[in-house]
C-alpha positions as CSV (number, residue, x, y, z in Angstrom):
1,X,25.1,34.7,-34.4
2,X,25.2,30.8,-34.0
3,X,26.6,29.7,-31.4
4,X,30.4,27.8,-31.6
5,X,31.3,25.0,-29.1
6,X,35.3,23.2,-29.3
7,X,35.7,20.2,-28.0
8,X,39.1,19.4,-26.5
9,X,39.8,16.2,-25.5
10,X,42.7,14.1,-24.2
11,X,43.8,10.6,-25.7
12,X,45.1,9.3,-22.9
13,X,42.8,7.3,-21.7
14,X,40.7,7.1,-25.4
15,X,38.1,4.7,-24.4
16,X,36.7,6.8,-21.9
17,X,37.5,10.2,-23.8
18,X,35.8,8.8,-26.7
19,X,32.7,8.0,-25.1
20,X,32.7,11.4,-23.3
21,X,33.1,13.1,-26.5
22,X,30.1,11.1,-28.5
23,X,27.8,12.5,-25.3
24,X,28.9,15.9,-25.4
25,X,28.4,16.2,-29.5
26,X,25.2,13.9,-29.3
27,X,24.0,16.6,-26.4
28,X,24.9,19.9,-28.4
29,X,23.2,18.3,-31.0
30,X,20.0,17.7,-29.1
31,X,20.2,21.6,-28.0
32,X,20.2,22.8,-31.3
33,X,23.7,23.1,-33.0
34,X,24.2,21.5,-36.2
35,X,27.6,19.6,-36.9
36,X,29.2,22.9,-38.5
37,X,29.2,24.6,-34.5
38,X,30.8,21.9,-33.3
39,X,34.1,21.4,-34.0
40,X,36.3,18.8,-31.9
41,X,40.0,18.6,-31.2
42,X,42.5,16.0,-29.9
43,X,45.2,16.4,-27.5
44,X,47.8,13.6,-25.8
45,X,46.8,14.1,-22.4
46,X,44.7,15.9,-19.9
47,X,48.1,17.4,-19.1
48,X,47.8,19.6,-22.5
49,X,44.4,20.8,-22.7
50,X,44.3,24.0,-20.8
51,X,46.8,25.5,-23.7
52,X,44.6,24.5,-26.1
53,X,41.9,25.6,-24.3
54,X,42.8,29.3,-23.5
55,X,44.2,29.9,-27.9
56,X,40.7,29.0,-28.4
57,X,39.2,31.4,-25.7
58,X,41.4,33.9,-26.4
59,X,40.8,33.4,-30.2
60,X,36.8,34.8,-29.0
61,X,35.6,32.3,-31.9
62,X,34.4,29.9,-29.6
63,X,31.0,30.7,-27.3
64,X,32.4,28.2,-25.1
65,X,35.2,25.0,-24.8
66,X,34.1,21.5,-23.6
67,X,37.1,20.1,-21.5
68,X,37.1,15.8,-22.2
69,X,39.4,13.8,-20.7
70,X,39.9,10.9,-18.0
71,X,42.7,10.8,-15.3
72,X,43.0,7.5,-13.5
73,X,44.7,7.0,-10.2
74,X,47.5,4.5,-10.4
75,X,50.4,2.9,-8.3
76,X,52.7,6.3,-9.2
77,X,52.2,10.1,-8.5
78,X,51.4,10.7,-12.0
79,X,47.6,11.6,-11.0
80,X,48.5,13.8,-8.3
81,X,50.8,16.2,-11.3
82,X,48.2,15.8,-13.6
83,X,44.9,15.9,-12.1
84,X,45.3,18.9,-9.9
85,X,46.8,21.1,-12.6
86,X,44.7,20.2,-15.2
87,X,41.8,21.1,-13.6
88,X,43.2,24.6,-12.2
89,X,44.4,25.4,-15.8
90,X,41.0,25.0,-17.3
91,X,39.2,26.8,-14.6
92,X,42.2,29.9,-15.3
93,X,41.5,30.0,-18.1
94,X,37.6,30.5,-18.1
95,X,38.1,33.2,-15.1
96,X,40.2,34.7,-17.4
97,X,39.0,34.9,-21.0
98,X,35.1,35.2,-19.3
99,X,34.3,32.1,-22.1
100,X,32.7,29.7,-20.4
101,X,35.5,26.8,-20.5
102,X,34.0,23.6,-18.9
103,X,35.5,20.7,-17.0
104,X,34.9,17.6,-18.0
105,X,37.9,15.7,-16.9
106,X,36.9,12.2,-15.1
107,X,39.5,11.9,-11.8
108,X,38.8,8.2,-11.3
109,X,40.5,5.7,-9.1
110,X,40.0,2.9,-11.4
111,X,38.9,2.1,-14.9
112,X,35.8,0.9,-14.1
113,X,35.0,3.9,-12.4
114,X,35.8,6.0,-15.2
115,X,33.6,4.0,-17.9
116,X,30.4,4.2,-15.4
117,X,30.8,8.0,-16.0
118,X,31.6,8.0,-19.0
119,X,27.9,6.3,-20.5
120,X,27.9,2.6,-19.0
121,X,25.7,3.1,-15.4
122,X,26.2,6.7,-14.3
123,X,25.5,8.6,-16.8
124,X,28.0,10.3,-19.4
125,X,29.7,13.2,-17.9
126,X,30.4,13.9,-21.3
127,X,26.5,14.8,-21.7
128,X,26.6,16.9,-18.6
129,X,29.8,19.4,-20.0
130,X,27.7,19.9,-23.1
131,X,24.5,20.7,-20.6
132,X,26.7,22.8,-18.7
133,X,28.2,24.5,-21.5
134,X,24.5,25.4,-23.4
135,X,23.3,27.0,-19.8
136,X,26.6,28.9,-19.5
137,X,26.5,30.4,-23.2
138,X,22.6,31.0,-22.8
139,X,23.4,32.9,-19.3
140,X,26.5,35.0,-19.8
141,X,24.2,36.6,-23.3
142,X,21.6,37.2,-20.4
143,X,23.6,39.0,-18.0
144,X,25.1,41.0,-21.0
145,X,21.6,42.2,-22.2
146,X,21.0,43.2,-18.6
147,X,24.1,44.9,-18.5
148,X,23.1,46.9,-21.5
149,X,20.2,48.2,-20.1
């Protein structure tokens, strides 16, 4: 069977999520997966993706979910509820469905910070959750052929 990958990513933040999400897609694309496997989703804010992230684990339709979002510190508390909780959620979540459900949440302390990951001089983390998700789907089929024999 082909292989399935959701993208969720959070508006907040669209400039950065945007770029994350063109790296991810152009990345699964490089790995084989044709635009029918790769289906992508929008949510408000990183706040919101682990929900969306555990109906689509749970759904089992999905070989694994690409977490996209970017949480920028600012002069309020609002990355210390969001950040931290967001980041738990998602990891829950793959712990518990055994899908592989990967972080790629920027926690930034400034804009700038945030676009450097997200294509302009560090790479795209973006990229790197799509890596990460192709070596997760390709090892959890190996460890369940092992397990079969």
């Amino acid at each position: 069977m082909a292989e399935k990958v959701l993208i969720v990513a959070a508006r907040f933040n669209e400039l950065v999520t945007r770029s994350l999400v063109d790296g991810a897609v152009q990345t699964l694309k490089d790995g084989g997966l044709q635009d029918n496997q790769i289906f992508t989703t929008w949510v408000p804010g990183a706040f919101e993706i682990p929900v969306v992230a555990a109906k689509a684990a749970r759904s089992k339709g999905f070989d694994a979910v690409i977490c996209l979002g970017a949480v920028i510190r600012g002069n309020t508390a609002h990355f210390d509820y969001v950040a931290g909780p967001a980041a738990s959620g998602i990891m829950n979540v793959s712990v518990e469905t055994e899908v592989p459900v990967i972080f790629g949440v920027l926690t930034t302390d400034t804009v700038e910070q945030a676009l450097n990951r997200a294509g302009l001089k560090l790479g795209n983390k973006g990229s790197e959750a799509a890596q990460t998700a192709l070596q997760m789907i390709q090892t959890l089929k190996t460890v369940e052929e092992w397990s079969k024999n």
